[in-house]
C-alpha positions in Angstrom: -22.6 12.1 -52.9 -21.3 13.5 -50.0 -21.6 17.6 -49.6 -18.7 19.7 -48.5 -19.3 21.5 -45.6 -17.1 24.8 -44.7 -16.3 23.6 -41.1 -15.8 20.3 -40.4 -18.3 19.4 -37.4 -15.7 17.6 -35.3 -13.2 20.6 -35.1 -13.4 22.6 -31.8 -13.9 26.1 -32.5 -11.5 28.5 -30.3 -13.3 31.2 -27.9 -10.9 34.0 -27.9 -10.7 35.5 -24.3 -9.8 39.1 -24.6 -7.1 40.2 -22.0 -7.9 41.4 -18.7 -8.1 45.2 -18.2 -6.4 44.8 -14.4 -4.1 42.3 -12.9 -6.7 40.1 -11.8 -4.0 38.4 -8.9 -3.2 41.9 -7.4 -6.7 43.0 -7.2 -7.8 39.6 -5.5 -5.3 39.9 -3.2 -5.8 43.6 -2.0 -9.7 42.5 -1.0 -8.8 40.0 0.5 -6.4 41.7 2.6 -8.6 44.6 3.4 -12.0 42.7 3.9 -9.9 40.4 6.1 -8.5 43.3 8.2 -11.9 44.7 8.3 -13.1 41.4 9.9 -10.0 41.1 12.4 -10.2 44.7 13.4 -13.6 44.6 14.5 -13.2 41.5 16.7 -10.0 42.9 18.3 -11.3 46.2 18.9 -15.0 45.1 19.9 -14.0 45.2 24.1 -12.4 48.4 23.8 -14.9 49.8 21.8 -17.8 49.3 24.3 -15.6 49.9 27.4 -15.0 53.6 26.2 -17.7 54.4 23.7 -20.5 52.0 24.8 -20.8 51.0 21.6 -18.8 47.3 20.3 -18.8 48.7 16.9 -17.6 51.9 16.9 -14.2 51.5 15.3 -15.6 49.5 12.7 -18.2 51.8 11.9 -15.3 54.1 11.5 -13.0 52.2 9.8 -15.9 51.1 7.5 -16.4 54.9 6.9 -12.6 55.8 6.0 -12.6 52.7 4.0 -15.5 54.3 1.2 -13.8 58.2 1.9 -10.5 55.9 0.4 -12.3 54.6 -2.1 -14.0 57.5 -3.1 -10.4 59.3 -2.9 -8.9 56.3 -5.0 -11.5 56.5 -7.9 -10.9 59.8 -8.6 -7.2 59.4 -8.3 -6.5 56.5 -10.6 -8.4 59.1 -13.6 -4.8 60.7 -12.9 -1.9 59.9 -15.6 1.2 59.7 -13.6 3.1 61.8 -15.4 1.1 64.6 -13.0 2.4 62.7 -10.2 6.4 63.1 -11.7 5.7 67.1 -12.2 4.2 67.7 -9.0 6.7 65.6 -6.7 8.4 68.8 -6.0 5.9 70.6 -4.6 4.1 67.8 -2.7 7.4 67.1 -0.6 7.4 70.6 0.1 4.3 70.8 1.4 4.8 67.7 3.2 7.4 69.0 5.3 5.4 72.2 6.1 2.8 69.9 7.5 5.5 68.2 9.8 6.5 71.1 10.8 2.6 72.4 12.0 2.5 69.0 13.8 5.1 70.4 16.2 2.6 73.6 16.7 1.5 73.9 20.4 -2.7 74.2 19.5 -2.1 72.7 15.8 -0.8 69.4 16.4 -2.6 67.0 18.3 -1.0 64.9 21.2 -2.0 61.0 21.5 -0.5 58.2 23.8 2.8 61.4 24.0 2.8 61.3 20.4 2.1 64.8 18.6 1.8 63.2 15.3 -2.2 64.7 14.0 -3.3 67.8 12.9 -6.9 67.6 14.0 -9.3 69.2 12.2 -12.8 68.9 14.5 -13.2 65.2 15.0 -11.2 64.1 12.4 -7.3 63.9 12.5 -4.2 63.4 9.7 -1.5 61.9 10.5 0.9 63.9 8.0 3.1 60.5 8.7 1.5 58.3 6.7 0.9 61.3 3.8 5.2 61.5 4.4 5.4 58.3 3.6 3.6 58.3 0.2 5.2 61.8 -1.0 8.9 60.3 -0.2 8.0 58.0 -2.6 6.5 60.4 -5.3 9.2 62.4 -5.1 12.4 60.0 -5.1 11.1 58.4 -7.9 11.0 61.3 -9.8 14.5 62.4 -8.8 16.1 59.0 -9.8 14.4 59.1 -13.3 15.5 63.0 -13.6 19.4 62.0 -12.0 19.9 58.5 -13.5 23.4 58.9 -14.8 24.4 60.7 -11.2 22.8 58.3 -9.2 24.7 55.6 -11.0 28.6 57.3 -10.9 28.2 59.9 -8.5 28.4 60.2 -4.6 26.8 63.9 -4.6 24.0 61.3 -6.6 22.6 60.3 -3.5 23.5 63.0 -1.0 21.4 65.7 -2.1 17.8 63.4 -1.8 19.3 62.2 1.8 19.7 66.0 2.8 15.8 66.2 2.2 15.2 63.0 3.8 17.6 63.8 6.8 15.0 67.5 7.1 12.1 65.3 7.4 13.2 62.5 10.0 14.4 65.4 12.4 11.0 66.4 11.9 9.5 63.1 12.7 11.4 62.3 15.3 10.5 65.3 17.1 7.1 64.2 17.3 8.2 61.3 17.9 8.1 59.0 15.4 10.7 56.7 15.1 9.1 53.7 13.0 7.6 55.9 10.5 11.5 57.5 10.0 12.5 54.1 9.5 10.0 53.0 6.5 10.6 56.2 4.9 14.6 55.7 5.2 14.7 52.0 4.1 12.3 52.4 1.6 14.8 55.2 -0.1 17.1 53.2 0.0 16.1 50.2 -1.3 14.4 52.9 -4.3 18.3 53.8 -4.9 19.5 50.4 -5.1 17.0 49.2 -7.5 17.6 52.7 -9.4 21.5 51.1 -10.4 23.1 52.8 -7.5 26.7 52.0 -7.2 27.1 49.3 -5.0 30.1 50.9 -3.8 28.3 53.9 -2.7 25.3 51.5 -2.2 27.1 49.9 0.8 28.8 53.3 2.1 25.1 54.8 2.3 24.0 51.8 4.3 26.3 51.7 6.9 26.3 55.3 7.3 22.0 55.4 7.7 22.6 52.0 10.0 25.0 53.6 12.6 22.7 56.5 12.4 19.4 55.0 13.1 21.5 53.2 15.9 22.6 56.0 17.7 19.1 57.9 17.7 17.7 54.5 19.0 20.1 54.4 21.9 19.8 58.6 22.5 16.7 58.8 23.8 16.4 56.9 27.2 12.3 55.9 26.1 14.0 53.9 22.9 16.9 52.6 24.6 14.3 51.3 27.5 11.9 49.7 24.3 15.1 48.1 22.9 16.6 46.0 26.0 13.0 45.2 26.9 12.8 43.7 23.3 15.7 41.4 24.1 14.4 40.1 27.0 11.1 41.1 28.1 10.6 38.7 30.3 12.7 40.1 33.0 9.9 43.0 33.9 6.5 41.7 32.1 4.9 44.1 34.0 6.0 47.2 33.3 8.6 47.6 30.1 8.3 44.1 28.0 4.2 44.1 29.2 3.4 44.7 25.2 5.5 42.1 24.1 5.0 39.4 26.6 1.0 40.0 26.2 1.7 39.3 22.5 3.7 36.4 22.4 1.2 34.7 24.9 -1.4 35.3 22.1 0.7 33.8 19.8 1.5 31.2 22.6 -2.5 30.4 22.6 -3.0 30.0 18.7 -2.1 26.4 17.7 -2.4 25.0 14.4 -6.3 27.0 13.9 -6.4 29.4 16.8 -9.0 29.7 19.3 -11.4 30.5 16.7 -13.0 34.6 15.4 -13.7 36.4 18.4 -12.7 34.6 21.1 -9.4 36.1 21.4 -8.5 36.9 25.4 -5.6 39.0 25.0 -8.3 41.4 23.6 -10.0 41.7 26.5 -8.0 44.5 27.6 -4.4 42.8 28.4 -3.0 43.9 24.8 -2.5 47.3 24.6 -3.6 48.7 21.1 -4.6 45.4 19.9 -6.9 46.6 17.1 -3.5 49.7 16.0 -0.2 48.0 16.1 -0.8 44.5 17.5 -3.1 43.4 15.4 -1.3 40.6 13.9 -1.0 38.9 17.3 -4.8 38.8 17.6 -5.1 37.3 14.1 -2.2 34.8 15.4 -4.5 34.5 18.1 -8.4 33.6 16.7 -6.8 32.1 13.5 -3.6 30.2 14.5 -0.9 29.2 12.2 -3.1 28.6 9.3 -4.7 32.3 9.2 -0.8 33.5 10.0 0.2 31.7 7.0 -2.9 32.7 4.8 -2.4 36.6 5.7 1.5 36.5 4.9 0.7 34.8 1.8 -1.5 37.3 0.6 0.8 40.0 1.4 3.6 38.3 -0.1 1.3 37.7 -3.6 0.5 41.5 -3.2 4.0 42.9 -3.4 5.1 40.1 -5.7 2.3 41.9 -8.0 3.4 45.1 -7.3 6.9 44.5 -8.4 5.4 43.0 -11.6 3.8 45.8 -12.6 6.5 48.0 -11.6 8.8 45.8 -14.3 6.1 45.6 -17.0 6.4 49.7 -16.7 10.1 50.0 -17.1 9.6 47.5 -19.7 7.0 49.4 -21.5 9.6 52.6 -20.7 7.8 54.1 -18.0 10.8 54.7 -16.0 8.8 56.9 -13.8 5.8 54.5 -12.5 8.8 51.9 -12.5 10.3 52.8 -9.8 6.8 54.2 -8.2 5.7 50.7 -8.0 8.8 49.7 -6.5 9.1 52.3 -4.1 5.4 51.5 -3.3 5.8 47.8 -3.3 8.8 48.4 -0.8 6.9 50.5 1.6 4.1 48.2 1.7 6.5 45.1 2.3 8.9 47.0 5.0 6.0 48.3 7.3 4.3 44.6 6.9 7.7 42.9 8.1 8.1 45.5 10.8 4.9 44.8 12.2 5.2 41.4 12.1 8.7 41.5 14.1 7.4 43.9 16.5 4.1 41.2 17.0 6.4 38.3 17.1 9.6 40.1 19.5 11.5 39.9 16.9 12.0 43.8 16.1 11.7 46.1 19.3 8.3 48.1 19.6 7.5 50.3 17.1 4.0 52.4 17.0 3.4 50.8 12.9 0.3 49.4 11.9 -0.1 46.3 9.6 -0.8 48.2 6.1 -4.3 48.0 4.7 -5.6 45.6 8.0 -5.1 47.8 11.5 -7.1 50.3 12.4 -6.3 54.2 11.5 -8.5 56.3 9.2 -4.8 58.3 7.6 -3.3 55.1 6.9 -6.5 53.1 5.3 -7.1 56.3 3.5 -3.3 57.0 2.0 -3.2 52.9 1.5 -6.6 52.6 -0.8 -4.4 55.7 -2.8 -1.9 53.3 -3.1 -3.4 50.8 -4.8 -5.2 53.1 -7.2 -1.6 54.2 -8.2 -0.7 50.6 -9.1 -3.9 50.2 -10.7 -3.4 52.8 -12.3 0.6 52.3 -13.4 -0.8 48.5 -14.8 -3.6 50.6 -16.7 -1.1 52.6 -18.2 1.3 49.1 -19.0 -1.4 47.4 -20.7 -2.3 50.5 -23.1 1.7 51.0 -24.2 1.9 47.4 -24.9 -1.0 47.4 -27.1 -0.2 50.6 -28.6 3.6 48.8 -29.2 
């Protein structure tokens, strides 16, 4: 007689895999991305590095070290609900644009390569640029959740935030720093589109900020001289195109697998700030088309992420970290394509590093924040949807 058993021995019992507590593609891809840059910043700044510090590793040993004060920074800041963030936009872009305004304070601001865009403090220096960049950000994203209904039927909608935004480029480009008035413009905008922006008033706002970035490029003789080199700068590689044509004979030298890590000769001291704004021409460079490939599809898997998250929160409605992932996600995905077009001749010359790869203790620092925010914003999605 045959005994019944309570489970059958031939039926597969399930494993139940509980959910992630992160977005496991999103985290991959930022390490990636940032032990990568690591890599490619120490191999194109190793020549320069010795030649004026006697030392081939000092900017990694830097980098290295705002890298852990970032991730130090970040693991205190993704303890932070964003709702803090939404209350204290105000007062963050407020003393954002007192900061740009010490910049331009013979004594406070510290001048670089004709730039006065630091406030040094000892050996260390902000760049209140890249801190702009992240407040604009905070802020707007408040404002559109606060002014929904005006944003989407009203023209004064739209004009008050640009009155703000209009203070702080005048402020920026009295440093000067055009590229960084750029992101912060583009990336508002594209904030007020996705916010259900008329797209009447959409398009009016557009070509209004278009002609105006236009004329400020052609005002000043330096950016008029950086925009007709752009277009051909062939005709005097010495002197105006020299940064481009340097760069696009890396790219020239790359092939299919470039000439392999480290052995990149535009390094050696023909590409200006090769380890800042042209690093993606080295990477072109010592990895060829496959390591081009690789890094854009990491970046484009990052911001797809981004976005993700930042619908999963409007989903969940968290209209608020929403549109902070999108306004994140955009600033992230403008200052990559910039720097890529400015690598590749494509954009003129632009002093913007490639996000989260190029060298710059401010901008490694502000971008680990960054991705404790989205971290964060997909923390605060996963715990609404169970709680739902």
């Amino acid at each position: 007689m045959s005994s019944t058993l309570p489970f059958s021995s031939s039926m597969s019992r399930r494993v139940i895999t509980p959910p992630s507590p992160y977005d496991r593609f999103f985290v991959v891809a930022a390490v990636c991305i940032v032990v990568f840059g690591l890599v490619m910043m120490a191999s194109a700044s190793i020549v320069i590095s010795e030649r004026m510090w006697h030392q081939p590793f000092y900017y990694l040993y830097r980098q290295s070290a705002f890298l852990m004060i970032g991730i130090l920074v970040s693991g205190f800041i993704i303890q932070i609900d964003t709702s803090f963030w939404e209350k204290l936009g105000g007062l963050l872009l407020v003393g954002v644009i007192l900061l740009l305004a010490l910049v331009l304070i013979p004594g406070i601001g510290r001048t670089v390569n004709g730039s006065t865009r630091w406030i040094g403090f000892g050996v260390v220096g902000l760049q209140v640029s890249e801190a702009a960049k992240f407040v604009v950000v905070i802020y707007m994203a408040g404002y559109l959740v606060r002014r929904k209904e005006e944003i989407r039927h009203q023209f004064s909608g739209f004009l008050k935030p640009m009155l703000i935004l209009t203070v702080i480029s005048i402020l920026l480009l009295r440093e000067p720093d055009f590229g960084a008035m750029v992101v912060i413009m583009a990336t508002a905008l594209g904030m007020m589109f996705l916010a259900g922006m008329s797209l009447r008033h959409f398009l009016v706002l557009f070509i209004v900020i278009a002609l105006a970035l236009s004329l400020i490029a052609i005002s000043a003789p330096y950016r008029l001289l950086r925009l007709t080199s752009f277009l051909n700068p062939w005709a005097n590689p010495f002197d105006s195109g020299y940064q481009l044509t340097q760069s696009l004979i890396a790219f020239g030298r790359s092939g299919w697998f470039g000439l392999g890590l480290g052995n990149s000769i535009q390094k050696l001291s023909y590409l200006p700030e090769a380890h800042t704004d042209f690093l993606f021409a080295i990477i072109a460079e010592e990895m060829g088309l496959i390591g081009v490939l690789i890094v854009i599809g990491l970046y484009a898997l990052l911001v797809l992420r981004i976005f993700i998250i930042g619908r999963q929160a409007q989903l969940v409605h968290n209209h608020f970290s929403g549109l902070l992932a999108y306004g994140l996600g955009l600033w992230l995905s403008i200052q990559f394509i910039v720097s890529i077009g400015v690598n590749t001749g494509l954009l003129p010359t632009k002093g913007l590093t490639l996000p989260l790869m190029s060298y710059g203790g401010s901008s490694v620092i502000v971008n680990c924040v960054v991705l404790a925010l989205i971290l964060r914003i997909d923390h605060e999605n996963r715990f609404r949807s169970r709680v739902c």
